[in-house]
C-alpha positions in Angstrom: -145.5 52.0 269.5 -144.1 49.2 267.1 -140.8 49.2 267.9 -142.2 49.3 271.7 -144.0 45.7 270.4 -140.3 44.5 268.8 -138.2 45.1 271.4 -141.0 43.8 273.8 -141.1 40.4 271.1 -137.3 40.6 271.5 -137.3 40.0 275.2 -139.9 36.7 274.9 -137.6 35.4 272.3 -134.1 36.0 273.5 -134.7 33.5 276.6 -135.9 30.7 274.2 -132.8 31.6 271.9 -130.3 31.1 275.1 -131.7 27.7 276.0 -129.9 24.9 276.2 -129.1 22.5 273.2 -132.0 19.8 273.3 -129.7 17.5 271.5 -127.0 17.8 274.2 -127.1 14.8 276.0 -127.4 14.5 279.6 -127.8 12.1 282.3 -131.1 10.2 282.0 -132.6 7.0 282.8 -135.0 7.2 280.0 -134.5 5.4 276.8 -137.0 7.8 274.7 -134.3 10.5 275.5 -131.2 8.3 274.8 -130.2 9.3 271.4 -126.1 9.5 270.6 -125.2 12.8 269.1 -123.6 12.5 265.8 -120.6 13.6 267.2 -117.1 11.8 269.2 -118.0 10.3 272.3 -117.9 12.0 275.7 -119.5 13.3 278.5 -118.8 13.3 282.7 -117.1 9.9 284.4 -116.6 10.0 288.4 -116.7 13.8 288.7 -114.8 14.4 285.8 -114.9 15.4 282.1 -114.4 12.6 280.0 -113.9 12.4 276.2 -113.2 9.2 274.1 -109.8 9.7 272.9 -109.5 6.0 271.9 -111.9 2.7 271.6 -111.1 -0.7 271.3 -112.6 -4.2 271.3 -110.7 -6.5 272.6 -110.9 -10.6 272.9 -113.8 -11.8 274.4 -116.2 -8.6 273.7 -114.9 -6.4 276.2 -115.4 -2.4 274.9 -113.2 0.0 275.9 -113.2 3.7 275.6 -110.3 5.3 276.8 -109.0 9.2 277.5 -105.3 9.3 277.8 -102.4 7.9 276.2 -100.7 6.4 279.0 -100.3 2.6 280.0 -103.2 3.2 282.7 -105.9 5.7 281.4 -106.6 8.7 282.4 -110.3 8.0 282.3 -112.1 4.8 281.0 -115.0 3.0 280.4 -115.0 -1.0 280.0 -118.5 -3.1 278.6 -118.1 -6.6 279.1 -120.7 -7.7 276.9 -120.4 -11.6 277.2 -120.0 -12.2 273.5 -119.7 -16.2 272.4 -116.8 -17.4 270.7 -116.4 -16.2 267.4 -119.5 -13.6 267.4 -119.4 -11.0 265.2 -120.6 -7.5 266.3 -121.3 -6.0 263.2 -124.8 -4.8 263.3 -125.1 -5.5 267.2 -127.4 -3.5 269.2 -127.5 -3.3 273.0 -130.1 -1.9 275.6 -130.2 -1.8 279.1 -132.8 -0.4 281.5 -131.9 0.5 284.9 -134.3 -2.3 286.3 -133.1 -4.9 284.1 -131.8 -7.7 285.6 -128.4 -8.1 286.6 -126.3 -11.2 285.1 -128.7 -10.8 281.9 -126.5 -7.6 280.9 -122.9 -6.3 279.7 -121.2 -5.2 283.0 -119.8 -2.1 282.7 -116.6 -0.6 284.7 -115.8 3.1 285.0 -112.1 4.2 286.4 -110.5 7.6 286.8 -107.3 8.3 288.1 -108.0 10.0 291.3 -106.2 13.3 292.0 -102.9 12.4 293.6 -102.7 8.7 292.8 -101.0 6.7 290.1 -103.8 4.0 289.5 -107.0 4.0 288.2 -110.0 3.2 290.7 -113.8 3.1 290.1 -116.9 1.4 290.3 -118.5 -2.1 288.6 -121.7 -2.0 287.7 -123.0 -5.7 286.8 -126.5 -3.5 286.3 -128.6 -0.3 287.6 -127.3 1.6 285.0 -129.1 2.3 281.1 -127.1 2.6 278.1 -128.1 2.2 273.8 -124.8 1.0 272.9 -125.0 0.4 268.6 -122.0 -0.9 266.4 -121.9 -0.5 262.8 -120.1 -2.5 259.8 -116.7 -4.2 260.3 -114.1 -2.3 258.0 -110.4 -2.6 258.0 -109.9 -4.1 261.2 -112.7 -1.3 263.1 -115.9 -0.9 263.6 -118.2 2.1 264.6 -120.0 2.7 267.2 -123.3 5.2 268.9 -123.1 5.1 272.3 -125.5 6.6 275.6 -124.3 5.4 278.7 -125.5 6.5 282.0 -124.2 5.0 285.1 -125.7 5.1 288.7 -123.2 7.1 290.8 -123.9 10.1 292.5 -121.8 12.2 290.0 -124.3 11.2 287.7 -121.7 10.2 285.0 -122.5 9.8 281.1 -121.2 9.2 277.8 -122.7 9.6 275.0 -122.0 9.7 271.2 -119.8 8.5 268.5 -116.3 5.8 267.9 -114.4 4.0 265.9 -113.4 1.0 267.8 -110.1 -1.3 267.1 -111.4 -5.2 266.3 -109.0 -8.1 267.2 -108.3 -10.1 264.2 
């Protein structure tokens, strides 16, 4: 009879034990559930998989998270986040809800290179979308970064987690 009771216990528990990671993010909209995994950057862009292979911030406060070595990127994702002249983003934290209003937030654009094609094509999203977007100390000419970005196309592309970013001296 008991080990009719363990391997009955067995079968409750093994369902629980397959479930997915609650820490591995998905698409949301809801900021509560918008916590970067301690881990590098990636996720789904345009129907793809996407991964952070490189991160820079160039003039002007313009974030860019790239996959893919070439000239044009494989994948990428580019914040404009409207910093003023000589702004430092050390420390810098950004939020955006999906209803915020657009023009009072970074504008983010997502490209892919389509299947086929040579250049990269996607979507600008001045808002609509929700992303935590945090950057750490200024070291050495980088910076870190958390990121959670969800965007608003029907793929339901994401990113979410950690960078090291290249700063423009």
């Amino acid at each position: 009879m008991t080990s009719v009771r363990w391997a009955l216990l067995g079968l409750v528990v093994a369902p629980v034990a397959l479930a997915a990671d609650p820490a591995e993010p998905t698409w949301t909209t809801d900021p509560a559930k918008m916590i970067a995994p301690d881990r590098p950057a990636a996720g789904k862009l345009l129907g793809g998989d996407f991964k952070v292979e490189s991160a820079k911030l160039n003039p002007g406060g313009v974030l860019e998270l790239r996959q893919g070595k070439d000239f044009f990127a494989d994948a990428s994702v580019m914040i404009f986040l409207f910093l003023k002249p000589g702004e430092n983003i050390e420390g810098k934290t950004f939020q955006v809800a999906v209803d915020d209003q657009p023009g009072k937030t970074p504008h983010v654009h997502a490209k892919r290179i389509p299947p086929g094609e040579k250049l990269p094509a996607g979507p600008a999203y001045p808002g609509g979308y929700a992303m935590k977007l945090e950057f750490g100390k200024v070291q050495d000419g980088k910076v870190t970064g958390k990121i959670y970005l969800c965007l608003p196309d029907d793929k339901k592309s994401y990113v979410a987690g950690t960078f090291t970013a290249e700063v423009p001296k």
